[in-house]
N, C-alpha and C positions, 0 to 999 in steps of 0.2 A: 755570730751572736748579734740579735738585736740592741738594738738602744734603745734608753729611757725615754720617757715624753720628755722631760727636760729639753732632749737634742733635738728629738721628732724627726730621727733619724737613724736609721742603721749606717756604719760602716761598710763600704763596699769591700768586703774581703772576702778574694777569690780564691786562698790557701785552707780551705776546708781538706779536712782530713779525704784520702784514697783508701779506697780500700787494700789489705797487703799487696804487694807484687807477687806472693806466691798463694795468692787468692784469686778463683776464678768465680767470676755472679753469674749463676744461668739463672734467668727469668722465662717464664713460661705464658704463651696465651692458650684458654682452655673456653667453655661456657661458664665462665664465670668471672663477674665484676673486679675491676681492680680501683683499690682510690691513692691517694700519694704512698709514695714509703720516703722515711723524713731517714737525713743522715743517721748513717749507722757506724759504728765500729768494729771489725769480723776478725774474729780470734782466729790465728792460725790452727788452732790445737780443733781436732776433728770432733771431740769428746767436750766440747765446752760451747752446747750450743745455745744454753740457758743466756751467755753474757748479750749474745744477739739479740735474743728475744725481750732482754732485760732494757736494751736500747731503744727497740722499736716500740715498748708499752711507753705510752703517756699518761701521767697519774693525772694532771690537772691543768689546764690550759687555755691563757687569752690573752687575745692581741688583736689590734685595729691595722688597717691598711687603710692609704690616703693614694685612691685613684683618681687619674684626671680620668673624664671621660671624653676621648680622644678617638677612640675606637672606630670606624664606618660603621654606619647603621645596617639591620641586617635584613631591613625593610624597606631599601630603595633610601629616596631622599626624607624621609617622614621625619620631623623633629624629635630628637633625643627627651625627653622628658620623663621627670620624676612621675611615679608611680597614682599621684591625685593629680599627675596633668597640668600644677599648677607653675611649676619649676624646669627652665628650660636649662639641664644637662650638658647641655652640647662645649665640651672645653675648659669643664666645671670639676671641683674637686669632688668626689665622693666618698663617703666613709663606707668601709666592710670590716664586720668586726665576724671573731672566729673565738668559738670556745668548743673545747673539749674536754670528755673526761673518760678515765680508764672506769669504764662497767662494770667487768668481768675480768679477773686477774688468771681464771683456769676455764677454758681457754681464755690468752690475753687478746681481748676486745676493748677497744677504742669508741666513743659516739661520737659526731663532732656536729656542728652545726656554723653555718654560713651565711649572715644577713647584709642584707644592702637596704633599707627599708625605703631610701629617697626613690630608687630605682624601683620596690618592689619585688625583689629577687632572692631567693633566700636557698640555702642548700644544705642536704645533711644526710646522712648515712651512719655506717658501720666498719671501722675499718680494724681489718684485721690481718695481719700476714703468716703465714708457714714458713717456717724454714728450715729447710733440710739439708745435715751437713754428710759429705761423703768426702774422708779423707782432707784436701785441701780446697775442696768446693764447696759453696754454699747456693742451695736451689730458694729460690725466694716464690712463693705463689699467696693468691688471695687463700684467706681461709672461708672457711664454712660459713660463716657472718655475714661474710660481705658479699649484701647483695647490688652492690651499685651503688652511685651517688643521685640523690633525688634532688631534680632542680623544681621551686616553685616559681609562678610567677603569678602573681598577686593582681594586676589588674587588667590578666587576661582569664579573667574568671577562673584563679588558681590555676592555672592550666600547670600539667607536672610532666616531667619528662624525666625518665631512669636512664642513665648513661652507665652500660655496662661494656663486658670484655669481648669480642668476636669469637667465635670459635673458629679458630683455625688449626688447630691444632701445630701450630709454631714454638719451637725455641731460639732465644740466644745465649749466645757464650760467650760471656768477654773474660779476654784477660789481661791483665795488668800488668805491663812489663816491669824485671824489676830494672832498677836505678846503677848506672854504674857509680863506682866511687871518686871518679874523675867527671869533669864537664861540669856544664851545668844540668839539671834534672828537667827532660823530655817529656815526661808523663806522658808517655804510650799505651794506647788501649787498641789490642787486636778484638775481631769477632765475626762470627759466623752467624747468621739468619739460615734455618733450616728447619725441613719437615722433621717431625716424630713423631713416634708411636709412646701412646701412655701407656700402653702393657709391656712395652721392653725400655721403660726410660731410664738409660743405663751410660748415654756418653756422658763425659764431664770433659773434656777436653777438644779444643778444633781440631786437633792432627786425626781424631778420631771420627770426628764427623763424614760419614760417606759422599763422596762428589755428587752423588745421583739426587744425593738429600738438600742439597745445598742451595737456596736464593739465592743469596748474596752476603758479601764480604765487606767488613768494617775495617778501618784506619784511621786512625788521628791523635790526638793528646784530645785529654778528656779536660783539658783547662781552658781550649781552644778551638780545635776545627776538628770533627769526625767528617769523613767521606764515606761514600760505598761503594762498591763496583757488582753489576751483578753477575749473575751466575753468565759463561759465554762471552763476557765482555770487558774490553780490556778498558772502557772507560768507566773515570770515575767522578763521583757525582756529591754534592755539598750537604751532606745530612743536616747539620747544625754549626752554627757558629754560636760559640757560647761569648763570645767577647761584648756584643749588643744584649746582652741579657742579663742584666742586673737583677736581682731580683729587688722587690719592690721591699723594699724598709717594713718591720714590723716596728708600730707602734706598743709597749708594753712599760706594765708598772716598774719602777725599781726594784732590783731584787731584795731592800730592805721591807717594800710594801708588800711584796706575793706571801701569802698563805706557803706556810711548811709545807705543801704537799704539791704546791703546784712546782711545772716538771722540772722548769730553772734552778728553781731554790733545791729543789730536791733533790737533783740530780750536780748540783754545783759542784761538789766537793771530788766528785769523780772525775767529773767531765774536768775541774781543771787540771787532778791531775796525770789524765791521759794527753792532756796540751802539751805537758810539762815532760814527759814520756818516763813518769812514774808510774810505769804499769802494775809494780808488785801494790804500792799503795792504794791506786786504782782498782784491786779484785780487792783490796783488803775492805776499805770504805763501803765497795759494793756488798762484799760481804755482810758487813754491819748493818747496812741498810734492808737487804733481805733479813735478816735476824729478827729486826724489830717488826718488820709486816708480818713477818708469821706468828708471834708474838700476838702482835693485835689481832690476828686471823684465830689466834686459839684462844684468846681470852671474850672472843664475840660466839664462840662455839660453846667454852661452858657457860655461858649466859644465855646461849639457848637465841641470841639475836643473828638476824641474818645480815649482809652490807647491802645498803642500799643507797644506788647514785645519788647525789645532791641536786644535779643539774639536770638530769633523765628518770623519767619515771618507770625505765625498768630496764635491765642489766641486758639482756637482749630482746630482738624485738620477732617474731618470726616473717615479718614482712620489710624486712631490713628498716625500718625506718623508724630512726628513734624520736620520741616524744619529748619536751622541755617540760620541768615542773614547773609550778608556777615562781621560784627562784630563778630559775635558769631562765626565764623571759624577761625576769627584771634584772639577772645579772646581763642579758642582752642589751637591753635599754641600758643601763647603765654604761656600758662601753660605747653605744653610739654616744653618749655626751660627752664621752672621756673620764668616764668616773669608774677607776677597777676598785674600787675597796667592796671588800669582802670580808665579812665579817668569819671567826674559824668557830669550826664547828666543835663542840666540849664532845 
């Protein structure tokens, strides 16, 4: 969880929820884009794939981050500077602020947008996930939406760059050991990098994966150090250490100032009590909560009115790139000052 401006700080906590231990995540690369997938919680139950998809929609969302800019430059020795040239960057804090909102509830669509304005850099997209369950596995891929993340940069004559997926036609498999009831808890994550076919895309498990198909082999605790080894070889090699990587603090309003619908406050009463590992309470609250949007979803239908974003001027885009209304520029501006209020909409 973030913290308040008050602290202007998050809490460094590294016990974010795992996926089950008798849940396996195959992610896929294809032609086509992928942007984050933000924590999720995966139902063991094969027949419950709504609670996933429930996690991964975000109804409403904003928050600042305070970067130094510390970075190497990616231009030789040339000096770091703000976007009018006037402000020398180099070791300097800067603001990036981030909002999002859920567009389209069917399919569930994401817009988000990303500014740095000192820098001149701004980014935005569509993000969307599929998730397909088989038994006790869950396949995660980009949906039909996402077509990449669009970076601009502003005083190199807007120049814009699409940052999308490779086609390689690659999967991986991990899976998640489970925990004995003794010791202390290991957090073991096996996985396999391998070729497939999308017309027989049918493994879900490593022991099924064919040798012939096989790159390379995954090991580590997913808290701390993955390796890999590749295919032929007996040595193994430092994928990630996660101990140096903090993630960078969001800055966000109290969850007494967020609008009802943005995703904290919204999603509060669940999310705490899946912490608490009230899960019957947890489907129930969720329950409720879907009641009331369909609700508002049939009461905008005999009214004969369609939903339409606050922040994006239109629910998708066919060129992936979402547009800000002229709200959504001044809720931007506003969070470079540090100012979230938001007035709620009647």
């Amino acid at each position: 969880m973030a913290s308040t401006p008050s602290s202007n700080s998050a809490s460094k906590d590294k016990s974010s929820p795992a996926p089950s231990s008798r849940t396996s995540v195959e992610t896929e690369t294809a032609d086509v884009p992928t942007t984050s997938i933000p924590t999720a919680y995966v139902s063991d139950k094969a027949d419950d794939s709504s609670k996933l998809r429930t996690f991964l929609s975000i109804l409403r969302k904003q928050c600042n981050w305070e970067v130094e800019d510390n970075s190497p430059s990616v231009i030789g020795d040339s000096p770091k500077v703000s976007a009018t040239g006037e402000v020398n960057t180099d070791h300097k804090t800067v603001r990036v602020s981030y909002i999002t909102e859920q567009t389209s509830h069917h399919p569930p669509v994401s817009a988000f947008w990303v500014d740095c304005p000192v820098k001149g850099i701004s980014a935005r997209g569509f993000d969307q996930l599929s998730a397909k369950f088989t038994g006790t596995t869950v396949r995660v891929i980009p949906g039909a939406h996402n077509l990449g993340i669009f970076i601009n940069i502003q005083h190199r004559d807007d120049e814009e760059y699409r940052l999308t997926h490779p086609a390689a036609q690659l999967a991986v498999i991990l899976h998640y050991l489970d925990e004995g009831w003794l010791g202390k808890a290991q957090n073991r994550v096996l996985g396999v990098v391998f070729h497939y076919d999308p017309d027989k895309d049918n493994t879900t498990k490593i022991k099924d994966v064919s040798e012939k198909d096989v790159l390379a082999r995954l090991e580590g605790c997913w808290q701390d150090r993955v390796r890999y080894t590749l295919k032929d070889s007996k040595d193994s090699h430092l994928l990630i250490d996660l101990n140096p990587l903090w993630p960078i603090p969001k800055i966000i309003p109290p969850q007494n100032q967020q609008l009802p619908n943005e995703s904290r406050r919204f999603w509060h009463g669940v999310t705490e009590a899946i912490l608490n590992k009230q899960f019957g309470q947890a489907t129930k609250l969720k329950q409720e909560l879907e009641e009331r949007q369909r609700e508002k979803a049939t009461a905008r239908k005999d009214k004969g009115s369609e939903f339409q974003p606050r922040f994006f001027t239109e629910a998708l885009m066919p060129n992936g790139k979402p547009e800000l209304t002229e709200e959504g520029r001044r809720a931007l501006k506003g969070l470079q000052e540090n100012n979230f209020h938001l007035e709620e909409n009647v």
